[in-house]
MIPADO-109956 format. One record per residue (C-alpha): residue in three letters; residue number from 1; x, y, z. Coordinates in steps of 0.02 Angstrom, whole numbers, plus 50000, padded with zeros to 5 digits. Layout:
BEGIN
 residuo num     x     y     z
     ALA NUM     X     Y     Z
...
This chain:
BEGIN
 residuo num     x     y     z
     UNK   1 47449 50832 51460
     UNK   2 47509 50639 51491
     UNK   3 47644 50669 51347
     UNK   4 47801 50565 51360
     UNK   5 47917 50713 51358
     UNK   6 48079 50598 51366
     UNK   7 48060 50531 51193
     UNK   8 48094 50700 51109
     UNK   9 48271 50767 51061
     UNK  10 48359 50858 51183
     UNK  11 48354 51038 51066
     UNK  12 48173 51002 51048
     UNK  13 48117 50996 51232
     UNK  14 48229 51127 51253
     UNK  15 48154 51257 51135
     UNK  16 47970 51194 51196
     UNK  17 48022 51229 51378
     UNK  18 48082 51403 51328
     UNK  19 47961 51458 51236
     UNK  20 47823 51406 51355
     UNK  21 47923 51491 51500
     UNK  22 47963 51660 51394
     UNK  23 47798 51684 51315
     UNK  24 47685 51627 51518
     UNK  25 47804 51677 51663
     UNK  26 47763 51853 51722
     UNK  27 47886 51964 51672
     UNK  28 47890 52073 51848
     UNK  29 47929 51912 51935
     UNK  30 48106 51868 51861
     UNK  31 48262 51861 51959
     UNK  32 48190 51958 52115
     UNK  33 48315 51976 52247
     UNK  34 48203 51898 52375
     UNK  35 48110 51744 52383
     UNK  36 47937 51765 52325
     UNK  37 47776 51754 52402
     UNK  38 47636 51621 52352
     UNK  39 47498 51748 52317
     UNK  40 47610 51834 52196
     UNK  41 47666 51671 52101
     UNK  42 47488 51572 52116
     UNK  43 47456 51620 51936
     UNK  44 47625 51526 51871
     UNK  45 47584 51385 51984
     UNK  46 47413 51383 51905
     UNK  47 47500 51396 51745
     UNK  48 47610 51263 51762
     UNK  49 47483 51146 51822
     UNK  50 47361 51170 51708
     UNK  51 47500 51129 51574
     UNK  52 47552 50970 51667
     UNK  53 47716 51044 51713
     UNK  54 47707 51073 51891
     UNK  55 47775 50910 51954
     UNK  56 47920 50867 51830
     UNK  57 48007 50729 51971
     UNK  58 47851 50651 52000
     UNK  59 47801 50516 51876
     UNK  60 47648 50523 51744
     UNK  61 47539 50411 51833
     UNK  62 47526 50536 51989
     UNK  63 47513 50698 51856
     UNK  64 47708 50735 51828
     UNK  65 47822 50749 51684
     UNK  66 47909 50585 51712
     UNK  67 48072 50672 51664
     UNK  68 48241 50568 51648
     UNK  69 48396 50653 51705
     UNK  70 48425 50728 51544
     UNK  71 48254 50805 51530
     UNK  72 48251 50859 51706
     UNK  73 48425 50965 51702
     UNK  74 48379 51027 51556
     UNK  75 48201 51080 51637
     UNK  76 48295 51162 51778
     UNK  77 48416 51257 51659
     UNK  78 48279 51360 51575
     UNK  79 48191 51405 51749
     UNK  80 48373 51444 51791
     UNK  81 48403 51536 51646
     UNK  82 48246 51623 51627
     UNK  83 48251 51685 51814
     UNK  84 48099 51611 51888
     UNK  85 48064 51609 52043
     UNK  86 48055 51466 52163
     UNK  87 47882 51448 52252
     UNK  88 47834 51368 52402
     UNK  89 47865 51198 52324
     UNK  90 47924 51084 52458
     UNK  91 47769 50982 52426
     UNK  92 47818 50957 52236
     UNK  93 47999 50907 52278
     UNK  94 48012 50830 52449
     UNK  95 47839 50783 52521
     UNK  96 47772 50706 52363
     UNK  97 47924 50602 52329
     UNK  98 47931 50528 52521
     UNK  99 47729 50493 52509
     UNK 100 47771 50391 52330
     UNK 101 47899 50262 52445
     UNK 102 47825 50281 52625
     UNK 103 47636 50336 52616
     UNK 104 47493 50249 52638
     UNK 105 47369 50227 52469
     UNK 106 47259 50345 52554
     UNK 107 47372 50457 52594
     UNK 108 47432 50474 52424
     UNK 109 47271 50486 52351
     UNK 110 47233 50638 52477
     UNK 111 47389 50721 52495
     UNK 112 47468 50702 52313
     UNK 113 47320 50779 52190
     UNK 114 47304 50914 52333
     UNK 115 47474 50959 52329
     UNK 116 47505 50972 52140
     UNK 117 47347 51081 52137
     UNK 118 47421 51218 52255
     UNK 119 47269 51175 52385
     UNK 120 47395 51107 52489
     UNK 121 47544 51218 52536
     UNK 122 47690 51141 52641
     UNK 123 47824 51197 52761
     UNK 124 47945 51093 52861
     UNK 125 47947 51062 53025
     UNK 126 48128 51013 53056
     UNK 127 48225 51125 53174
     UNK 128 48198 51175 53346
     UNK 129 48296 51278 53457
     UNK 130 48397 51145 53519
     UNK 131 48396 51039 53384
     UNK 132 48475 51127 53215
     UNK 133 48622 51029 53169
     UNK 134 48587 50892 53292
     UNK 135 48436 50875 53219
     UNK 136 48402 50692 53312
     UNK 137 48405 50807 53477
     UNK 138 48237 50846 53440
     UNK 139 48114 50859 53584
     UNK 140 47949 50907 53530
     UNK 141 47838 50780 53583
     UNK 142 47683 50682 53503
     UNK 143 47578 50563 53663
     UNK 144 47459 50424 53585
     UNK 145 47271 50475 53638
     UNK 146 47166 50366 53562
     UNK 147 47151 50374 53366
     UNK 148 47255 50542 53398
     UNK 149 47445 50604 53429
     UNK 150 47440 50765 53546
     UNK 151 47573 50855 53504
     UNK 152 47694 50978 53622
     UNK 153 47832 51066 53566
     UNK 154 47917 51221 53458
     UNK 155 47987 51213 53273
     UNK 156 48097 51374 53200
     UNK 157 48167 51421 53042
     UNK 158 47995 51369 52960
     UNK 159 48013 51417 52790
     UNK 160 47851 51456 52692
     UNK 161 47754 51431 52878
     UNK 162 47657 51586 52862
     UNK 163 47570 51549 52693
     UNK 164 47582 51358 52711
     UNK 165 47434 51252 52732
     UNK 166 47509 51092 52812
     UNK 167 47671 51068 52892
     UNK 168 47763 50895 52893
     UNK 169 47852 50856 53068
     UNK 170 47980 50761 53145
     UNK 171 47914 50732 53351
     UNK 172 47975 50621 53463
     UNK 173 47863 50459 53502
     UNK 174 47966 50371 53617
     UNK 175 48065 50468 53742
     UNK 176 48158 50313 53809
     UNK 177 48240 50258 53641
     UNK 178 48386 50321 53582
     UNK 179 48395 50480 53483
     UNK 180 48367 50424 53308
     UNK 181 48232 50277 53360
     UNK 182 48108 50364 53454
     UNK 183 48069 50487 53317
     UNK 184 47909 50485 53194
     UNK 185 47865 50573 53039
     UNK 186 47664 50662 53048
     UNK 187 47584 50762 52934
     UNK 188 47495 50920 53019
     UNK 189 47355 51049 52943
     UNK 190 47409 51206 53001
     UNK 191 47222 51271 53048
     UNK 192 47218 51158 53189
     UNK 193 47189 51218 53373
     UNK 194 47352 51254 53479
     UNK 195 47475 51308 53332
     UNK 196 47534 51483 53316
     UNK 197 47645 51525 53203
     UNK 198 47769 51699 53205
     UNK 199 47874 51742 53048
     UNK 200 48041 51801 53089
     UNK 201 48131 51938 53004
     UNK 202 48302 51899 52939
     UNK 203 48460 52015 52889
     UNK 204 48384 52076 52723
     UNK 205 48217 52130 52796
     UNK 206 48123 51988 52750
     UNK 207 47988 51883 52834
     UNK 208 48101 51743 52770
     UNK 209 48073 51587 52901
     UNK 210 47930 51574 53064
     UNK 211 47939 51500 53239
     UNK 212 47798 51352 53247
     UNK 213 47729 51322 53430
     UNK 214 47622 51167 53445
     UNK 215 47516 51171 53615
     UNK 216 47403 51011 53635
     UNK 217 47398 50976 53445
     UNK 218 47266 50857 53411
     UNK 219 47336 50752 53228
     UNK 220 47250 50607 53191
     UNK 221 47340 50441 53181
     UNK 222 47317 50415 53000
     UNK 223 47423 50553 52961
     UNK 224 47590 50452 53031
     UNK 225 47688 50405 52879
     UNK 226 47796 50268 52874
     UNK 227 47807 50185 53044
     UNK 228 47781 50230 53223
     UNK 229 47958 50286 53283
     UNK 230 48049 50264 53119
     UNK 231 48027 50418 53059
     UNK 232 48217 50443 53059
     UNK 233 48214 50330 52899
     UNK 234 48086 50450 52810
     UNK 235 48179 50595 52877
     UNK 236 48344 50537 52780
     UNK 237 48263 50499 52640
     UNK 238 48198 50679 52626
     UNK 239 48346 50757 52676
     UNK 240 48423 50684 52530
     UNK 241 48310 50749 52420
     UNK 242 48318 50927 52515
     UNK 243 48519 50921 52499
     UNK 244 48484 50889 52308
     UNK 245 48376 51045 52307
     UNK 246 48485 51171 52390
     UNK 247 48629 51096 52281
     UNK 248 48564 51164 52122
     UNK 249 48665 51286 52042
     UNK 250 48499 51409 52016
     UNK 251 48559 51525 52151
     UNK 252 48733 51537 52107
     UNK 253 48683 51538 51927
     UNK 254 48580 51675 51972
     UNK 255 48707 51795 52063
     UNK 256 48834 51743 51909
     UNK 257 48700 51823 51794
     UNK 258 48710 51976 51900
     UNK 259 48910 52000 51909
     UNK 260 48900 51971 51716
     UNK 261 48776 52103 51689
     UNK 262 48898 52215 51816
     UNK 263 49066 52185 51735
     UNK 264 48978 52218 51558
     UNK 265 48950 52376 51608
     UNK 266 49109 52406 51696
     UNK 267 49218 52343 51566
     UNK 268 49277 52235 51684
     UNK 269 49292 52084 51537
     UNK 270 49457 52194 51495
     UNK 271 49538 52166 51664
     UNK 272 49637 52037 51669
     UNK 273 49625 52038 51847
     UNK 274 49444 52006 51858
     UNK 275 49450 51907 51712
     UNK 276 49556 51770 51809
     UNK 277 49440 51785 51957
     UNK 278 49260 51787 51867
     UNK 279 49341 51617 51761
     UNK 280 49395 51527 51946
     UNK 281 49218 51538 52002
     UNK 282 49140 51513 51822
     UNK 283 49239 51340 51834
     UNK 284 49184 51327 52002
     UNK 285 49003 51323 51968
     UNK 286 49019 51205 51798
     UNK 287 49097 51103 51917
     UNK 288 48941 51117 52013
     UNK 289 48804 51092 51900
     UNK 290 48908 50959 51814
     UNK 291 48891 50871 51986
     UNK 292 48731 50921 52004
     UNK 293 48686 50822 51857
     UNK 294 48755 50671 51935
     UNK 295 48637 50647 52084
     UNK 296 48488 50707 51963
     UNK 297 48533 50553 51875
     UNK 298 48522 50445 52035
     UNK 299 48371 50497 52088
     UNK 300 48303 50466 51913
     UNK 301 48380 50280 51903
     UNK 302 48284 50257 52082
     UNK 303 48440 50235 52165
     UNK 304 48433 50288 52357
     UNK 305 48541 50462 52387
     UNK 306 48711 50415 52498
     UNK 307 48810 50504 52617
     UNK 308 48907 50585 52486
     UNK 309 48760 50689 52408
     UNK 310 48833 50806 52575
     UNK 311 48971 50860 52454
     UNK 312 48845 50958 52325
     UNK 313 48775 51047 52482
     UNK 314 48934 51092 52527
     UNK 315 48995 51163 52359
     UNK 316 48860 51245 52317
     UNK 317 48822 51349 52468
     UNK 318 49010 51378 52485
     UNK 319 49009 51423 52301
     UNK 320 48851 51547 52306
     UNK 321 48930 51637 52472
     UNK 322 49120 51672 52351
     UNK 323 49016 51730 52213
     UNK 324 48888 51856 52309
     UNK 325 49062 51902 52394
     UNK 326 49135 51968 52211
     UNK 327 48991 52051 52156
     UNK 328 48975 52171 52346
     UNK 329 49141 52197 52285
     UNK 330 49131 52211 52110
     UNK 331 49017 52357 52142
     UNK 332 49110 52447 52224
     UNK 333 49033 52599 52340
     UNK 334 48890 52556 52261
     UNK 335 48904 52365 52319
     UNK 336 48883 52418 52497
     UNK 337 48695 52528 52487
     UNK 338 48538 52425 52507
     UNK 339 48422 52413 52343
     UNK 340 48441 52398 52166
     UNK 341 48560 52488 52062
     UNK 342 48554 52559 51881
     UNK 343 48690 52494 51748
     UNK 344 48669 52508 51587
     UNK 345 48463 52488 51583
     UNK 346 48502 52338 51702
     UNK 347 48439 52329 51876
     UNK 348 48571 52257 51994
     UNK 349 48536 52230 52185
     UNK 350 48706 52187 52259
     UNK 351 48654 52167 52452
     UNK 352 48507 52048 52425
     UNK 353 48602 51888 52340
     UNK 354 48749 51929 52472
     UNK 355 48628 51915 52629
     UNK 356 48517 51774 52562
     UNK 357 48678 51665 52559
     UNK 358 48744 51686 52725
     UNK 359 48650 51581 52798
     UNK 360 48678 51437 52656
     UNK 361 48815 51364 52744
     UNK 362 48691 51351 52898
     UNK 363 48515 51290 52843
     UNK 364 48489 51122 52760
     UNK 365 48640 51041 52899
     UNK 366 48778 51166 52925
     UNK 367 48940 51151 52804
     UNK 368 49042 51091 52980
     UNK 369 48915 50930 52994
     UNK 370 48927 50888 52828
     UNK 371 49085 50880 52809
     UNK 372 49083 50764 52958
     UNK 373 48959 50657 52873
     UNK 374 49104 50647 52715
     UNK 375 49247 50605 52827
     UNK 376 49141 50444 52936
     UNK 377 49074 50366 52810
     UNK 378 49142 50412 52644
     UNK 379 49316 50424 52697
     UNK 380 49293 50309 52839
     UNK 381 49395 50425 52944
     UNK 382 49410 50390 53123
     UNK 383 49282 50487 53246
């Protein structure tokens, strides 16, 4: 459906995405306290893409929505809203984007129809054991061999790895340059000889995130994007994008739903106490979204995200971590037992928000280096 979604009225794509999302998302599948696994949201995806809907940043000549700003917030508010779950969907927001400035024309015409389909599954290979926050410090290795890189190293905290089909990776190409200069961008199939892949199980239980260990990795040349040892360049690009991700309010929004639900229950809204606190972080995540909205509307103009997009990673990690912190509390001796808990006819699991966001402040470049980022060069404040 090649409809030009941005020339209806506000209320009017608003009710259409509602309505589609109420009467097709599966019911089971909202606001689950973990993240969700590919085989049991393949139908949505399906869903979606048969509708035209899967790709609403990418623009109508590649199979997206084309959204504006406006039409994209308002997109995200009704997922938000709704509770639906976020797939593996790195491909949709941060591959497919960095292919549309940096690919090649045949590796968009591979990689992009492939990905919107759900035949092609990504994960990111960014981290390594030495190499979280420092990211540059990277060390796994790719060696020209002909029309191939072989590629030597280790990648953790692979989300998605275990049901992905293709990984992109940062690897070093030239081990004589300095950190950010020797490093290139590749794009890997997963089923090739010499990577093994281990999920790791984090605080809550979950298979969450994978080790990645690449052992004479044949990956043929045409899958460098962008150019030999610039792959720094794509690499900021995308981590723009990925700091725009994490920055939506859905996951605050989401734990918000769940202390509201809570305090209904409680009668909390008749404490005054809790009443001042629940408004604080209310304001707290309007603030958010409001910003939110801000670099949405960057991205849409085509403007290039800055060193300041660091503050909406900040705020809303920071922000998610306060509010999973009031509802443990707000739940008193039951906020402290694993699983979900009965009040009034509404499931609440108090444990599962709280552990997902301790590691916010972490993942996606740690709340410490992006506040360095802010103070060189926003503020301009001496090293």
């Amino acid at each position: 459906m090649n409809r030009d979604y941005n020339t209806l009225a506000d209320d009017d794509f608003r009710g259409e995405v509602r309505a589609f999302i109420e009467s097709r998302y599966p019911p089971e599948l909202r606001f689950l306290p973990r993240r969700v696994r590919m085989d049991e949201i393949r139908g949505w995806w399906d869903t979606l893409y048969a509708h035209g809907w899967i790709a609403p940043n990418w623009p109508r000549e590649w199979g997206g929505m084309g959204l504006d700003a406006g039409k994209m917030v308002i997109y995200l508010e009704e997922l938000e809203r709704h509770g639906v779950m976020r797939a593996a969907d790195q491909g949709i927001t941060q591959v497919g984007p960095i292919l549309m400035k940096y690919g090649t024309d045949a590796q968009k015409s591979y990689y992009l129809p492939r990905t919107a389909s759900g035949e092609i599954i990504w994960a990111q290979g960014y981290s390594e054991p030495g190499a979280g926050s420092d990211l540059a410090n990277l060390q796994t290795s790719a060696v020209i061999d002909g029309d191939s890189f072989l590629v030597n190293g280790q990648k953790i905290w692979t989300s998605f790895a275990q049901e992905a089909t293709h990984i992109y990776l940062l690897v070093r190409t030239d081990k004589e340059a300095k950190k950010q200069k020797g490093i290139s961008f590749l794009l890997v199939d997963l089923e090739t000889p010499g990577i093994t892949i281990r999920p790791i199980r984090n605080i809550a239980g979950h298979d969450e995130f994978c080790e990645v260990f690449f052992d004479n990795v044949r990956v043929p040349r045409d899958t460098l994007v962008g150019d030999l040892n610039d792959g720094w360049t794509v690499a900021k690009a995308l981590l723009g994008f990925e700091r725009l991700n994490i920055g939506s309010p859905r996951r605050p929004q989401y734990a918000l739903k769940r202390l509201e639900l809570l305090a209904r229950s409680k009668g909390l809204f008749d404490d005054a106490g809790f009443v001042d606190r629940y408004t604080a972080i209310k304001l707290d995540l309007d603030d958010l979204a409001s910003l939110y909205a801000r670099y949405v509307a960057q991205v849409k103009r085509g403007e290039p995200l800055g060193h300041d997009v660091s503050q909406l990673k900040i705020w809303a990690m920071e922000t998610w971590q306060r509010l999973t912190e009031l509802l443990v509390e707000t739940g008193a001796e039951d906020g402290v037992i694993e699983g979900a808990h009965d009040f009034a006819g509404a499931e609440i699991d108090f444990l599962a928000p709280f552990y997902y966001a301790r590691p916010g402040t972490i993942y996606g470049g740690s709340s410490e280096i992006q506040r360095n980022i802010l103070s060189k060069y926003v503020l301009e404040l001496p090293s």
